[in-house]
C-alpha positions as CSV (number, residue, x, y, z in Angstrom):
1,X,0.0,0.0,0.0
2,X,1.7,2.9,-1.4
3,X,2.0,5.8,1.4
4,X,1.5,9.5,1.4
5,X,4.6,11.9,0.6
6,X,5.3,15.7,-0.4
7,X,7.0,13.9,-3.5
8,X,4.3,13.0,-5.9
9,X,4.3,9.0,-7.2
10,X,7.0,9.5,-10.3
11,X,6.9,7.8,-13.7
12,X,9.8,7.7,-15.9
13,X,10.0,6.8,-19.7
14,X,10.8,2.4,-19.2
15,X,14.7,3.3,-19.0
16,X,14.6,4.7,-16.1
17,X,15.2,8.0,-17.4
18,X,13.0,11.0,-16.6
19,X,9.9,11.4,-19.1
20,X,10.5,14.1,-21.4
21,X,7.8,17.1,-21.7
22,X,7.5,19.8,-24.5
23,X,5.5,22.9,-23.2
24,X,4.6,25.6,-26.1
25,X,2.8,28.6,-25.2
26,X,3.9,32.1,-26.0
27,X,2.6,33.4,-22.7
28,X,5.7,32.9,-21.0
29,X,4.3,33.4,-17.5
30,X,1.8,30.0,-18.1
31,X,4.8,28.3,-19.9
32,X,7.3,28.9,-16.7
33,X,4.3,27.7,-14.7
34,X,3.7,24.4,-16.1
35,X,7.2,23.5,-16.5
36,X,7.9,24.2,-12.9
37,X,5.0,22.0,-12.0
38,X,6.1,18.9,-14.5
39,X,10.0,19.6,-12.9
40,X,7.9,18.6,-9.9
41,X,6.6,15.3,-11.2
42,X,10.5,14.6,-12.0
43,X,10.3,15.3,-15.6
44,X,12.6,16.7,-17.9
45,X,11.1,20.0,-19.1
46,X,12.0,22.5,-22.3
47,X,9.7,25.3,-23.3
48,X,8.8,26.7,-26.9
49,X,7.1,30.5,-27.6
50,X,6.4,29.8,-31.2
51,X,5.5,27.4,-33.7
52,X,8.9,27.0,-35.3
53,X,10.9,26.5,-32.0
54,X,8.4,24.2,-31.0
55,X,9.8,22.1,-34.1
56,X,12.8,22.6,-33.5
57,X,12.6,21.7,-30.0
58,X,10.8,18.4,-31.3
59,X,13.6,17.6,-33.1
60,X,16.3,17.2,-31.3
61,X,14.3,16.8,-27.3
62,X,13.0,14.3,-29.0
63,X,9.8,14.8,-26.2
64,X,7.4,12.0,-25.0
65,X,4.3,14.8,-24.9
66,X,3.7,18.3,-25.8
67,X,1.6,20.2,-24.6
68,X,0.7,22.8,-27.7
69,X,-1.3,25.9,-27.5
70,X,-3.8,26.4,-30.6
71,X,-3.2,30.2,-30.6
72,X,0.9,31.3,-31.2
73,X,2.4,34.0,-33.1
74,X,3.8,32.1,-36.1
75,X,2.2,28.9,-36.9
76,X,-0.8,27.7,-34.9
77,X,-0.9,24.6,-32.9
78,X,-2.9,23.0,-35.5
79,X,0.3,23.7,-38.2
80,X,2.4,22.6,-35.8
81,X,1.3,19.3,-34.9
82,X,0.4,18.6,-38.7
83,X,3.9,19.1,-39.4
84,X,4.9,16.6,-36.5
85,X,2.7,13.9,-38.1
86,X,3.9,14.8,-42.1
87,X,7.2,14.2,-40.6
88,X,6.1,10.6,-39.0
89,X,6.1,12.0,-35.2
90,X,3.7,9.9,-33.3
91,X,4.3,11.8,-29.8
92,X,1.2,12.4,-27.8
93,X,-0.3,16.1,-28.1
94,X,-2.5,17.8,-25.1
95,X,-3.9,21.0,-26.7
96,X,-4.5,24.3,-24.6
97,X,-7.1,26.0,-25.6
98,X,-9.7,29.1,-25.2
99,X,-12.6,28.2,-23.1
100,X,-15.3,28.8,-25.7
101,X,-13.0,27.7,-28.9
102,X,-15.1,24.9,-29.7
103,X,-14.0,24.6,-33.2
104,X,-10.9,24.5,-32.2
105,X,-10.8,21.1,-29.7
106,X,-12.7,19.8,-32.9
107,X,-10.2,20.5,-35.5
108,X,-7.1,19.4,-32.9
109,X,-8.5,16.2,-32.4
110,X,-9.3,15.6,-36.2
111,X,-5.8,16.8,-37.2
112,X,-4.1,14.3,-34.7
113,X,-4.2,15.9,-31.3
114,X,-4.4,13.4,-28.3
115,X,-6.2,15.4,-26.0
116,X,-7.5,19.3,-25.0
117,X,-8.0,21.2,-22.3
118,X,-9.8,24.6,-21.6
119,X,-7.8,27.9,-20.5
120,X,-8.1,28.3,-17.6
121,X,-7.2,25.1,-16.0
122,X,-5.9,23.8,-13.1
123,X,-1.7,22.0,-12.9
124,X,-3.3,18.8,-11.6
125,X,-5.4,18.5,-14.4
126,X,-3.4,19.0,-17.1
127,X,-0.7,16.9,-15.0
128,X,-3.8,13.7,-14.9
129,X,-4.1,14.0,-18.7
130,X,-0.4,14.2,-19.2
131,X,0.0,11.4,-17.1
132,X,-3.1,9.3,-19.2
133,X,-1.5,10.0,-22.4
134,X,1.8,8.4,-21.0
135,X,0.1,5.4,-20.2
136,X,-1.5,4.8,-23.0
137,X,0.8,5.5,-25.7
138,X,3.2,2.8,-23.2
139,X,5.4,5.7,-22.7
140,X,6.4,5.8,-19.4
141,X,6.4,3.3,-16.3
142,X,5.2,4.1,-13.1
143,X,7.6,4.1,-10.1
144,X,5.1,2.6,-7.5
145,X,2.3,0.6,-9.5
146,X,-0.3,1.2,-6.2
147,X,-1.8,4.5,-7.2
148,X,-3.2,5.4,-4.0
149,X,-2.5,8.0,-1.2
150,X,-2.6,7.1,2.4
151,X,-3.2,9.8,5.3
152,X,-4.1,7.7,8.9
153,X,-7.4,5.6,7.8
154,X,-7.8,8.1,4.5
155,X,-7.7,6.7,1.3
156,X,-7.2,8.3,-2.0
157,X,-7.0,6.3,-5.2
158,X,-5.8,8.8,-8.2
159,X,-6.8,6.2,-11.0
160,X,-10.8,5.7,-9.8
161,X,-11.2,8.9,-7.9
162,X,-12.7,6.8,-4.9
163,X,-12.1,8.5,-1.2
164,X,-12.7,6.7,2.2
165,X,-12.2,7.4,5.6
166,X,-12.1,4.3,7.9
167,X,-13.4,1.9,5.1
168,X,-16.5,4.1,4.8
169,X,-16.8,5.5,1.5
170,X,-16.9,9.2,0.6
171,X,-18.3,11.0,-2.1
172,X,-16.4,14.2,-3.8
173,X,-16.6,16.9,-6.1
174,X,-14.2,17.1,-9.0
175,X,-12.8,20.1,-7.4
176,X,-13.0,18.7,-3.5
177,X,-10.9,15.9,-4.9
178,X,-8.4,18.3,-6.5
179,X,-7.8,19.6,-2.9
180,X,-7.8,16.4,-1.0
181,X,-5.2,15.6,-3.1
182,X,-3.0,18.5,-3.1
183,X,-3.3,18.4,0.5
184,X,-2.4,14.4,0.6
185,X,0.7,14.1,-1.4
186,X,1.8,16.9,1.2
187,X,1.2,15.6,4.9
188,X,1.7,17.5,7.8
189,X,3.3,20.2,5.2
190,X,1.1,23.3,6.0
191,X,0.1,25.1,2.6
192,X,-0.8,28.2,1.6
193,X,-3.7,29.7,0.5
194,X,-1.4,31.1,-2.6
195,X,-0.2,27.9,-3.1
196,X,-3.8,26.0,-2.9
197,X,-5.3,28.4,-5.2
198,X,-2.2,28.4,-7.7
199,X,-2.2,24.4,-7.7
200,X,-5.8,23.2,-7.6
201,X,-7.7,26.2,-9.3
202,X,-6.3,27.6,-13.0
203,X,-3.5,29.6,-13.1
204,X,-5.7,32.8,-13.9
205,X,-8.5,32.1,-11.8
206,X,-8.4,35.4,-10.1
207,X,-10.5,34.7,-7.5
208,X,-10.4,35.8,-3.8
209,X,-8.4,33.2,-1.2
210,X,-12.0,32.8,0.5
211,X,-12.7,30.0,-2.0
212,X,-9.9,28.0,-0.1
213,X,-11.7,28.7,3.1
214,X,-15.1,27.8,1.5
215,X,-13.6,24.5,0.0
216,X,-11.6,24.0,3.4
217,X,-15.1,24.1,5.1
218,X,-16.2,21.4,2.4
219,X,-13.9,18.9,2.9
220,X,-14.2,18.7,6.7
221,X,-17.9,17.9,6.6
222,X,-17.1,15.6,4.4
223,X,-13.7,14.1,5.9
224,X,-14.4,15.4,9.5
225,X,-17.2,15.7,10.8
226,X,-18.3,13.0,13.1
227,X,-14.3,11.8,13.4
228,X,-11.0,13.0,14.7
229,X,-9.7,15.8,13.3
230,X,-7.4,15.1,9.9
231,X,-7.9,18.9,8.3
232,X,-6.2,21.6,10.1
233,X,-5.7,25.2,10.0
234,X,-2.5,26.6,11.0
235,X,-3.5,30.7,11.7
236,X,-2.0,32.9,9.3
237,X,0.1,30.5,7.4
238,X,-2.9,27.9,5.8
239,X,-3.8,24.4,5.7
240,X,-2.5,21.0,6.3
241,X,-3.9,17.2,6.4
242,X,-2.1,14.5,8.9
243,X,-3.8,11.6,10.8
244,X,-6.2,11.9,13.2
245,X,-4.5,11.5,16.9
């Protein structure tokens, strides 16, 4: 039974060697973002601001998974990764996206794209989908099979997105799940509210640090109430999860 750590469960390409990610966006802000979350999963991370360096980059990287914006200042995403396949590149794609750009998950998908997701997002999601191209493309191998967290009698199982407490299932929301999460592959780490909102909302979310608190107050009905204390608030600094004493 794989245990809870502040170092998420890795996954390396089947030498051993760190899985290689692509990130193109020319919004360098949301490019330095997601490769300092996948350099948190372990992986080997180079960044791309336009269509041709993204190429480039493909070339000699050599990546097991881009993830391609649609919208960039030379060629589009959708160029690009027609480009990749003309030249026999079979690498999974995750597209970014605008919220409303319909047409444009449709026209990803048809050209060849693996996968899309929505701007804005959350890191944990577009890490998930990442992570579910890996697997099946039988890119990468996982460094502890068991794909559950462990806090005390909590369970968290990232592959079904079951939760239970003492055997006794519980049910989430998507985003409730997000934060148990978060808060599980840290134990006894207190986090911030900056750091909750930054990881488990999108990264231009914009909203106040009271959805933390409201989300906070969530959770423990859900994980608390009735039980021993797991969810705790340090005063001024933020939140942390350890088992119940």
């Amino acid at each position: 039974m794989a245990s809870a750590a502040s170092v998420p469960t890795r996954v390396t390409r089947p030498d051993g060697t760190p899985v290689r990610a692509l990130v193109v966006d020319d919004e360098a802000s949301l490019g330095d973002l997601l490769r300092m979350a996948l350099r948190y999963e372990g992986w080997d991370v180079r960044t791309a601001a336009t269509g041709q360096e993204a190429l480039a980059e493909a070339r000699t990287f050599a990546p097991d998974v881009i993830v391609l914006d649609v919208m960039l200042p030379d060629l589009d995403g959708l160029q690009v990764l027609q480009r990749l396949r003309a030249a026999g590149s079979e690498v999974p794609v995750l597209f970014l996206t605008a919220k409303d750009a319909v047409d444009d998950r449709v026209a990803g998908l048809t050209a060849g794209g693996d996968d899309y997701v929505t701007k804005p997002f959350s890191l944990d999601e577009v890490i998930a989908r990442l992570r579910g191209l890996l697997r099946r493309s039988a890119k990468i191998v996982s460094a502890a099979t068991d794909p559950e967290l462990r806090v005390g009698d909590l369970l968290l199982n990232e592959e079904t997105y079951e939760v239970s407490r003492a055997e006794v299932p519980i049910a989430l929301t998507a985003t409730e799940f997000e934060l148990l999460r978060y808060l599980m592959r840290n134990p006894r780490r207190v986090l911030s509210k900056a750091q909750i909102l930054d990881r488990v909302w999108s990264y231009d979310f914009g909203g106040r640090s009271s959805i933390v608190e409201i989300y906070i107050s969530y959770l423990r009905k859900k994980i608390d109430e009735g039980r021993s204390a797991m969810i705790h608030t340090v005063r001024g600094v933020g939140y942390t999860i350890k088992p119940a004493l």
